[in-house]
C-alpha positions as CSV (number, residue, x, y, z in Angstrom):
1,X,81.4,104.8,78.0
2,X,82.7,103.5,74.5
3,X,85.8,102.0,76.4
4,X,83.4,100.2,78.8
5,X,81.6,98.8,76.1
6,X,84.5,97.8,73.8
7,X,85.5,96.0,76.9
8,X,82.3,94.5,77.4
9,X,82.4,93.1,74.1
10,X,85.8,91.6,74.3
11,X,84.8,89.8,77.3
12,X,81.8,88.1,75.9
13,X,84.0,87.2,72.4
14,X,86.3,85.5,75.0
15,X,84.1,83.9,76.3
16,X,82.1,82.7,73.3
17,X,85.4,81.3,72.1
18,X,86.0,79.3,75.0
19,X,82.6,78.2,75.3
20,X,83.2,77.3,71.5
21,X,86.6,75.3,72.6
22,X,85.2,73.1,74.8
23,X,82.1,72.4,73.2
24,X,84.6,70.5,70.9
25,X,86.7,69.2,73.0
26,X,83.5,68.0,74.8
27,X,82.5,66.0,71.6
28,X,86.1,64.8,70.7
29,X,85.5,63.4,74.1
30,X,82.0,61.7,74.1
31,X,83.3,60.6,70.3
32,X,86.1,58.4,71.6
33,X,84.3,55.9,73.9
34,X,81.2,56.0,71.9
35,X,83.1,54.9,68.6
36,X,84.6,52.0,71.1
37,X,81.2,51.2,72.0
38,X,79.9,51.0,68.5
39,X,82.2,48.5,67.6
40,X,82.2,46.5,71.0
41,X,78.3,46.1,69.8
42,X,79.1,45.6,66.5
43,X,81.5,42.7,66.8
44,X,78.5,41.1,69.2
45,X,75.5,42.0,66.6
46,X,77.9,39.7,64.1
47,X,78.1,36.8,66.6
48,X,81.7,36.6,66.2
49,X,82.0,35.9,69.7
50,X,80.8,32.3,70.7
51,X,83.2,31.7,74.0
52,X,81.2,32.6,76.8
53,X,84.2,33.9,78.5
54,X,85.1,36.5,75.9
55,X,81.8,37.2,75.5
56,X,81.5,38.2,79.3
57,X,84.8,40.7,78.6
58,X,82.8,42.5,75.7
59,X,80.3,42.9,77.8
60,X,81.9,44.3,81.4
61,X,84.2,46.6,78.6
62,X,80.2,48.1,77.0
63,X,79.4,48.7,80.4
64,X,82.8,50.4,81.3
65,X,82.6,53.0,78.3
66,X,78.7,53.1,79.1
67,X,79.7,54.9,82.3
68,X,82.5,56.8,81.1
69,X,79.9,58.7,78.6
70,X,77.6,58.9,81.6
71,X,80.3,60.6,83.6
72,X,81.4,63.1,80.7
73,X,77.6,63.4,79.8
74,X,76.6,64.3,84.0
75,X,80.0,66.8,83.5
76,X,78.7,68.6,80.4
77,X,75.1,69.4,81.9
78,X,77.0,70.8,84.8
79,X,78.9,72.5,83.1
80,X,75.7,74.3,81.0
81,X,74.1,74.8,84.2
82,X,77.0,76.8,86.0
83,X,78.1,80.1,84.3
84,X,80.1,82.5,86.0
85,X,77.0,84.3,86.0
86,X,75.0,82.3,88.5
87,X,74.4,83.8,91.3
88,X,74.9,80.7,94.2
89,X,72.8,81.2,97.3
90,X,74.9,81.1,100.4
91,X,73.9,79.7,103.5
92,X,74.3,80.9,106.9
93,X,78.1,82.0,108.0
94,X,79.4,78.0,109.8
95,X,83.1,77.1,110.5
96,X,85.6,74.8,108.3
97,X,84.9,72.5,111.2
98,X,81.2,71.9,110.9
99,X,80.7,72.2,106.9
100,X,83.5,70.2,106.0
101,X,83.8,66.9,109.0
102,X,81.1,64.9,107.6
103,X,82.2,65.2,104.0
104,X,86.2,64.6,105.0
105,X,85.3,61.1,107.0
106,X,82.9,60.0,104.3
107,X,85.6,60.7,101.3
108,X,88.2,59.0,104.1
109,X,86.0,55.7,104.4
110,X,85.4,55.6,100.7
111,X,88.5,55.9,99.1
112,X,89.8,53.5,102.1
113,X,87.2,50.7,101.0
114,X,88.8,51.4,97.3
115,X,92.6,50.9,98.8
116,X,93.7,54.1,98.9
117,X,95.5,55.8,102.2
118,X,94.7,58.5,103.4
119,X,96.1,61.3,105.6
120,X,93.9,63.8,107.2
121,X,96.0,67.1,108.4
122,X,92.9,67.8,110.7
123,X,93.8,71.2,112.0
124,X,90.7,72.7,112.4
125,X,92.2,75.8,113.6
126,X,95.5,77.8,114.9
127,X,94.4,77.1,118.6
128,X,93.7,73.5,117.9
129,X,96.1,70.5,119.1
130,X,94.6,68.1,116.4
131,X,96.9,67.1,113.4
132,X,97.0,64.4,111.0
133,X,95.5,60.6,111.9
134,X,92.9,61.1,114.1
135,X,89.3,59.0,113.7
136,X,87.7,61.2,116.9
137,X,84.8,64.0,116.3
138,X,84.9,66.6,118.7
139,X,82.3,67.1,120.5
140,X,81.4,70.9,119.2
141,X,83.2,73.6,117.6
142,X,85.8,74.0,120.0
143,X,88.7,72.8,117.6
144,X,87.8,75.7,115.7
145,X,89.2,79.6,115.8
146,X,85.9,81.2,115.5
147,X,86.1,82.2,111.9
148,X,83.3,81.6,109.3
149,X,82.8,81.2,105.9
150,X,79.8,80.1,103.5
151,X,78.9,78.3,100.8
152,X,76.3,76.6,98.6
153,X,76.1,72.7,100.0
154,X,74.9,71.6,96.8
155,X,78.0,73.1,94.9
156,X,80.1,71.9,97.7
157,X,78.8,68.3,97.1
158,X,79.7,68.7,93.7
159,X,83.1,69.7,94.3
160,X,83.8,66.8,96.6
161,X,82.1,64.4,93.7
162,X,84.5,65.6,91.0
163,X,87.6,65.0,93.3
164,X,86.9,62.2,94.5
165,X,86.1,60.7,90.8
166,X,89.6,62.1,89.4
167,X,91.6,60.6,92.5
168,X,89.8,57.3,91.4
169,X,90.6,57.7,87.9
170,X,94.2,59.1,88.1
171,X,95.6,58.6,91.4
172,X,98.5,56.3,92.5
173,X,97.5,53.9,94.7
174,X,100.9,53.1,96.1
175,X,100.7,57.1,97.4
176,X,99.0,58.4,100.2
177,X,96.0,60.9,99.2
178,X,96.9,64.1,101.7
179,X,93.8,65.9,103.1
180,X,95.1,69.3,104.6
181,X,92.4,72.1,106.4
182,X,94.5,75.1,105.4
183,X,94.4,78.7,107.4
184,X,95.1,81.9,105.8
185,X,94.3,85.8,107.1
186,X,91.5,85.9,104.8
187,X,90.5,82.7,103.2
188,X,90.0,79.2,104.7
189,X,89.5,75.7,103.0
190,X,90.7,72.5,102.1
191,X,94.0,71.5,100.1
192,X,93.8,67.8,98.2
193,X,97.3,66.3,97.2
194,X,97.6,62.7,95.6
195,X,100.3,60.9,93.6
196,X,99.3,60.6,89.7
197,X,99.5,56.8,88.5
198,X,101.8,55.9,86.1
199,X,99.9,55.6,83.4
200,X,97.3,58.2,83.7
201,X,98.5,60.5,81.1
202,X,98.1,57.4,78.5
203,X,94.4,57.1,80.4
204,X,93.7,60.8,79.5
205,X,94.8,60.3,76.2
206,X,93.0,57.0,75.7
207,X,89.5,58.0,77.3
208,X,90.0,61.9,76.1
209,X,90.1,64.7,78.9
210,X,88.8,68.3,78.9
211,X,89.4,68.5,82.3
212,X,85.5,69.7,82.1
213,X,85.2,68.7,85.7
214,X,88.0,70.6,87.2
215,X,86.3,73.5,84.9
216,X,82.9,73.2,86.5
217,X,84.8,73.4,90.5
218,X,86.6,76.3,89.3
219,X,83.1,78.1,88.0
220,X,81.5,76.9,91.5
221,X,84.3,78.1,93.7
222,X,84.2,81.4,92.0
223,X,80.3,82.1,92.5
224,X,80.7,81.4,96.1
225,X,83.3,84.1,96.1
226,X,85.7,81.7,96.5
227,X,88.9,80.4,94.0
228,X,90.0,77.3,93.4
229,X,94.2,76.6,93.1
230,X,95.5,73.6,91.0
231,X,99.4,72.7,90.9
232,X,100.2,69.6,88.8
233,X,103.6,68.0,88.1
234,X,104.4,64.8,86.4
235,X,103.6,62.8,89.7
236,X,101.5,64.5,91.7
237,X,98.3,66.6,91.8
238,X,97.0,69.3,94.5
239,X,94.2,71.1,94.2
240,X,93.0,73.6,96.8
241,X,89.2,74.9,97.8
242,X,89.7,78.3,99.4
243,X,87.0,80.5,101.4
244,X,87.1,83.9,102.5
245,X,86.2,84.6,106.1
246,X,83.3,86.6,107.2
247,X,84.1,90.4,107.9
């Protein structure tokens, strides 16, 4: 019993001290763009700006680091509200197919509007003939082994957000953005792979980056039972959403 609690007790010091971390990593974060804005404002409040021009370029760079701390600020009440504690309801047991097609052809047209491409590895399942380029819905679930999983549609709406955003943020435009459905014996799910623009590491530097919202999908993958796999190099980025199947 002492050996449980001791190891009780470690637990929740290691997690107080990483709740601690990025509480102020957090505020080094919402610090940055809010000093920016503060003397963006400043410099108008003195009316040291009388072209109209320049005075439009203040103005669109305000609004620019308005919504950066609205992004960070919608990330850190996420982040409060998820704890690997929560319990996620789960809905009923559906396949990759019909949880994930709407979602997939929404990202697809949006990121396509933005000019990125994109490449769908639409395998919806071993038996399926379906692979990477094709705009078609099936009609039913017949591309589709069988196999179920389930999740929380509000979490997975979430997840997709938070992708989608760091794609826009970091992403190389001149590389192709590769959307795989990937099949294992006991998990199912979605692996995201996109180039990492040239300059993003100056960007996360610049803007600051706790990587808060790749923190909140890991904390929602894991109370749907699922986990979440990131592998980053220099110049590319590949995250994966897996699921395990229903027994």
């Amino acid at each position: 019993m002492r050996i449980a609690l001791r190891e009780s007790n470690e637990k929740e010091a290691e997690l107080t001290a990483a709740n601690r971390r990025m509480i102020t990593e957090m505020s080094h974060d919402l610090r940055t763009p809010l000093t920016s804005l503060l003397i963006y404002t400043e410099i108008l409040g003195k009316e040291a700006v009388k072209d109209p021009q320049q005075l439009m370029e203040y103005v669109r760079k305000i609004e620019k680091k308005a919504r950066q701390i609205k992004r960070l600020s919608d990330n850190i009440f996420e982040y409060a509200l998820i704890t690997e504690e929560t319990e996620a309801k789960l809905g009923e047991p559906q396949t990759l197919w019909s949880l994930f097609y709407d979602p997939l052809s929404e990202m697809t047209a949006y990121l396509e509007e933005r000019g990125y491409t994109v490449e769908l590895q639409t395998n919806w399942g071993p038996a399926s003939s379906s692979d990477s380029g094709g705009d078609s819905r099936p009609d039913d679930d017949s591309d589709s082994d069988g196999r179920q999983i389930r999740v929380n549609e509000e979490y997975i709406n979430r997840i997709m957000d938070n992708i989608v955003s760091n794609i826009e943020k970091y992403a190389d435009k001149s590389m192709p953005v590769r959307t795989e459905v990937v099949y294992t014996e006991e998990y199912g799910g979605l692996a995201f792979q996109n180039g990492t623009a040239c300059d993003a590491r100056d960007r996360r530097k610049t803007e600051g980056s706790t990587n808060i919202g790749l923190h909140n999908v890991e904390k929602m993958m894991k109370n749907m039972n699922g986990y979440c796999g990131v592998e980053q190099t220099e110049r590319t980025f590949e995250i994966s959403l897996m699921f395990p199947w229903m027994k």
